[in-house]
The first five atom37 places (N, CA, C, CB, O) and aatype in JSON, in Angstrom:
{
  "aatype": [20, 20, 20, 20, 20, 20, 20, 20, 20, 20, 20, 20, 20, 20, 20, 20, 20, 20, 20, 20, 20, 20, 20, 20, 20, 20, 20, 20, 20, 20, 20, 20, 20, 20, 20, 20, 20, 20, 20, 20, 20, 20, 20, 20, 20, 20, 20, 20, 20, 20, 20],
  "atom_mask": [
    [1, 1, 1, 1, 1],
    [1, 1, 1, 1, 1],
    [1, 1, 1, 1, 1],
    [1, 1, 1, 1, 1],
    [1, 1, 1, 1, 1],
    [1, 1, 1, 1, 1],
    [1, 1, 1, 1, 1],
    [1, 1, 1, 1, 1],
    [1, 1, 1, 1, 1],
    [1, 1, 1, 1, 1],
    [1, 1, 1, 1, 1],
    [1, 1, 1, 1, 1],
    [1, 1, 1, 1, 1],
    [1, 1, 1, 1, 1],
    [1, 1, 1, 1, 1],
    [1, 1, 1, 1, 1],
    [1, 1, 1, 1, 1],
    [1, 1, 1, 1, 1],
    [1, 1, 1, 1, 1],
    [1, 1, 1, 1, 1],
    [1, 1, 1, 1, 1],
    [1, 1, 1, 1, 1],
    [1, 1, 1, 1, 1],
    [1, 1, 1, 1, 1],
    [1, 1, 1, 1, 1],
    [1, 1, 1, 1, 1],
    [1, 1, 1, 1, 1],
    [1, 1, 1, 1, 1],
    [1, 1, 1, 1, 1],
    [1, 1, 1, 1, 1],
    [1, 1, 1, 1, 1],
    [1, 1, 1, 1, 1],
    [1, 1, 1, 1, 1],
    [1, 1, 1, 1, 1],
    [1, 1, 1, 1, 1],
    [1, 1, 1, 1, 1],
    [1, 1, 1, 1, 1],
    [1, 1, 1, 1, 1],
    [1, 1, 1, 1, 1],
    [1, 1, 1, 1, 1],
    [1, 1, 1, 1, 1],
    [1, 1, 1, 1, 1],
    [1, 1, 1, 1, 1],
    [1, 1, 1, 1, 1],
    [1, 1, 1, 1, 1],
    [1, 1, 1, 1, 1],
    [1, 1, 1, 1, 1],
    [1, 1, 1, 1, 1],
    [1, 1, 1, 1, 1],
    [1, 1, 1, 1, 1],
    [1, 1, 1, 1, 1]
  ],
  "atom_positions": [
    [[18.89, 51.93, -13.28], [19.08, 53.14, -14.03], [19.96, 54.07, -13.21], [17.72, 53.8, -14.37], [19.89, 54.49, -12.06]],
    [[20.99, 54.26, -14.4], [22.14, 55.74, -13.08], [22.41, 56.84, -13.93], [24.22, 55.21, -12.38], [22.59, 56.59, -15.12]],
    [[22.46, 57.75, -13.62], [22.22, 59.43, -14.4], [22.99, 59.82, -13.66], [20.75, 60.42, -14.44], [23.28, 59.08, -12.72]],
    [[23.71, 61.27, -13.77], [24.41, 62.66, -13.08], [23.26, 64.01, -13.49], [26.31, 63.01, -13.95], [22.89, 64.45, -14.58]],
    [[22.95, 64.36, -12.21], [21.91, 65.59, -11.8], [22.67, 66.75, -12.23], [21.49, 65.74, -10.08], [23.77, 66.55, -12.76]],
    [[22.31, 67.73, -12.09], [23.07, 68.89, -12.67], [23.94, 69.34, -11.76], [22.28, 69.99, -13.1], [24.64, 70.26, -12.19]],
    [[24.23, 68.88, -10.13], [25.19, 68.93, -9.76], [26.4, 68.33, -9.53], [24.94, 69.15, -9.29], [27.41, 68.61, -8.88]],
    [[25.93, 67.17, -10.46], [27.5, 66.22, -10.53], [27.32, 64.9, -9.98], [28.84, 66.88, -9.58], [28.03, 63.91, -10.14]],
    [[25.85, 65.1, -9.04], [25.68, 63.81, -7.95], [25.29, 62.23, -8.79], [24.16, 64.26, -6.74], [24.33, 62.18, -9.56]],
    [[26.11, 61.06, -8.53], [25.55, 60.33, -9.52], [24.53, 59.86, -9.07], [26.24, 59.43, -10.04], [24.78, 59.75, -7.87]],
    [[23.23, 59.41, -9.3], [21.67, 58.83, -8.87], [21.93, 57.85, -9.12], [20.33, 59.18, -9.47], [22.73, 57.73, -10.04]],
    [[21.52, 56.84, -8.57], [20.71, 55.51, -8.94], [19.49, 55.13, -8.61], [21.23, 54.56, -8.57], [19.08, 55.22, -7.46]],
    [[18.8, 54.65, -9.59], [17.72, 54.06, -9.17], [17.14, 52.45, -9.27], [16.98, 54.79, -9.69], [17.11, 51.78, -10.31]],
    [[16.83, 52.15, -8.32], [16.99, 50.3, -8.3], [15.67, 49.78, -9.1], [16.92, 49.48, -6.39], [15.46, 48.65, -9.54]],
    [[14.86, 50.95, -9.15], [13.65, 50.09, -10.38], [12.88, 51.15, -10.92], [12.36, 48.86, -9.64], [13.11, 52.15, -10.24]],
    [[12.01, 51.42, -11.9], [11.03, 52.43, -12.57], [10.67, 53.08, -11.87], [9.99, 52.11, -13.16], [9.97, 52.39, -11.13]],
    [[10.66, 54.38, -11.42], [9.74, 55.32, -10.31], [8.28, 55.04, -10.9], [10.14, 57.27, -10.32], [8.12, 54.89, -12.11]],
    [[7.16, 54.96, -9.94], [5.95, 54.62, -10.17], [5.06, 55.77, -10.59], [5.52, 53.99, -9.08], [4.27, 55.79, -11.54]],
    [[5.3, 56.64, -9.79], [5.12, 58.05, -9.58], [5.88, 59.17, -9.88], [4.98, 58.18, -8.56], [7.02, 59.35, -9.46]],
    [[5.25, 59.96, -10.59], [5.97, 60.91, -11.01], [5.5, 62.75, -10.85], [6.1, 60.41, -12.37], [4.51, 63.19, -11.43]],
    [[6.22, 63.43, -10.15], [5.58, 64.34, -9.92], [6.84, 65.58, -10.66], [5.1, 64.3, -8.26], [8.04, 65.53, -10.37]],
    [[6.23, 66.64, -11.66], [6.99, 67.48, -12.32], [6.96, 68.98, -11.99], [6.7, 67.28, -13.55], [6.09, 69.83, -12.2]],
    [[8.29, 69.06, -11.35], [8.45, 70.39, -10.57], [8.9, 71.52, -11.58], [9.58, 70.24, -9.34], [8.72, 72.66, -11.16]],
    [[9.49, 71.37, -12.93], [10.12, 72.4, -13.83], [9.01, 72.1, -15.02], [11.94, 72.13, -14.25], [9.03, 71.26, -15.91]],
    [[8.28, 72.86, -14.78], [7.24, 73.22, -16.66], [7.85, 73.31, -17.49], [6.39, 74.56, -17.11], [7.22, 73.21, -18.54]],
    [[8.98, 73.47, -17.62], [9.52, 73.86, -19.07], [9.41, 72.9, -19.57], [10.8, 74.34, -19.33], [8.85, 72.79, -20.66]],
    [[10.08, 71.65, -18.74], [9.9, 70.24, -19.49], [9.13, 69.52, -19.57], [10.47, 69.49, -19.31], [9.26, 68.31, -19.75]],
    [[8.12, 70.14, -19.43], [6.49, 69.01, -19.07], [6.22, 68.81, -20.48], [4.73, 69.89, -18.12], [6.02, 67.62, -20.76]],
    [[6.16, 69.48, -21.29], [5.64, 69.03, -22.66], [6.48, 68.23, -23.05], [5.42, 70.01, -23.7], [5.94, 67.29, -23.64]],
    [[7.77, 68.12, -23.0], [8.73, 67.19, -23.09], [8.76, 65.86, -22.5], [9.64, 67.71, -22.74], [9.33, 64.94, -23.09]],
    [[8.28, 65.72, -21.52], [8.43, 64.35, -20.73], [7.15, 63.95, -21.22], [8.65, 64.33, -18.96], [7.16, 62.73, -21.37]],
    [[5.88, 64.52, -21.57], [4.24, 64.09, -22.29], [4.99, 63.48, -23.34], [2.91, 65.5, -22.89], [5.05, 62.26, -23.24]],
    [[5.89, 64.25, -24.86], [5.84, 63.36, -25.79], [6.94, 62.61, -25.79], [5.63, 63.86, -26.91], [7.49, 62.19, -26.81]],
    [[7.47, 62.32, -24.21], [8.3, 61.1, -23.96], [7.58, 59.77, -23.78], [9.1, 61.31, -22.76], [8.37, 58.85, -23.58]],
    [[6.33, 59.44, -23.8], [5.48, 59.0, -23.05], [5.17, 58.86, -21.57], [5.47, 58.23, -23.42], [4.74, 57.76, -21.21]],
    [[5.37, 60.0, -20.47], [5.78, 60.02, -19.51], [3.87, 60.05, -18.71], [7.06, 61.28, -19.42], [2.91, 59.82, -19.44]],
    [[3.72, 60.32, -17.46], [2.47, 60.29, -17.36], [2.86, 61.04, -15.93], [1.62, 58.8, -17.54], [3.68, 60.36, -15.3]],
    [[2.47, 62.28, -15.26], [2.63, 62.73, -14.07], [1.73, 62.58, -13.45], [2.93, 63.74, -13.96], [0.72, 62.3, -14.09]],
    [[1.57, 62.68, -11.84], [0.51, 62.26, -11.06], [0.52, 63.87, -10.42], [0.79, 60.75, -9.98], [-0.39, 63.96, -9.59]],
    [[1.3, 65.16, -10.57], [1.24, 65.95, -10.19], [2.33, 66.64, -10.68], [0.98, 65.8, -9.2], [3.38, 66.12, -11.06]],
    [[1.96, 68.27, -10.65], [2.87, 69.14, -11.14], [2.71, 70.56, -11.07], [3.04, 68.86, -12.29], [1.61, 71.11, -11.07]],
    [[4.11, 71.3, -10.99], [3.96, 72.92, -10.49], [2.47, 73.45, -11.38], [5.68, 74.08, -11.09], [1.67, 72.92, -12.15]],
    [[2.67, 74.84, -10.71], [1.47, 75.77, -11.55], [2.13, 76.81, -11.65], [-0.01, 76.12, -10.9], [1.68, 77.57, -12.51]],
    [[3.04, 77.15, -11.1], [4.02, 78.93, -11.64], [5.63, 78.46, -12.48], [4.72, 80.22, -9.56], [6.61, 78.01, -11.89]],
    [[5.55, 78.65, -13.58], [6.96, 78.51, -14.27], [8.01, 79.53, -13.62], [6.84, 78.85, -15.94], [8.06, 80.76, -13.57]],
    [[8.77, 78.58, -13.18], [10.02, 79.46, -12.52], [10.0, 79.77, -10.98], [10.07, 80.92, -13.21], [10.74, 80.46, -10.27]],
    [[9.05, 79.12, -10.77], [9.13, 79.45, -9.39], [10.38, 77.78, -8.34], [6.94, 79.58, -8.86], [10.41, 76.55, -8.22]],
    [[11.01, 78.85, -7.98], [12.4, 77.95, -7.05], [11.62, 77.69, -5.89], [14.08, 78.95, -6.52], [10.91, 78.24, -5.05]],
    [[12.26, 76.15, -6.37], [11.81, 74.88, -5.25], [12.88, 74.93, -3.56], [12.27, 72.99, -6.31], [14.11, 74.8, -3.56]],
    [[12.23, 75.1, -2.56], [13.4, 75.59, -1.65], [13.9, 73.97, -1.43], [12.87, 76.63, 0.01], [13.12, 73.03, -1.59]],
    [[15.26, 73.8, -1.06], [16.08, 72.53, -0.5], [15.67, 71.77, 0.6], [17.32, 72.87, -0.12], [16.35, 70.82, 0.97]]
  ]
}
């Protein structure tokens, strides 16, 4: 699987991530009726993740 991040960077990934942990709430209800399943995730919407 290969995607472009919102800074242009292209990703690859060599097999299914197993684990999934969701740092932006906005899209959490979104990735649920993706059938997605998180093992962890923020608790303040909007709060910036430092680098």
């Amino acid at each position: 699987m290969s995607f472009q991040d919102s800074t242009g960077q292209q990703i690859s990934l060599s097999h299914k991530p197993a684990r999934i942990v969701i740092l932006n709430t906005e899209v959490l209800e979104l990735f649920y009726q993706l059938g997605g399943t998180a093992v962890g995730r923020a608790t303040a919407p909007g709060t910036l993740v430092p680098e």
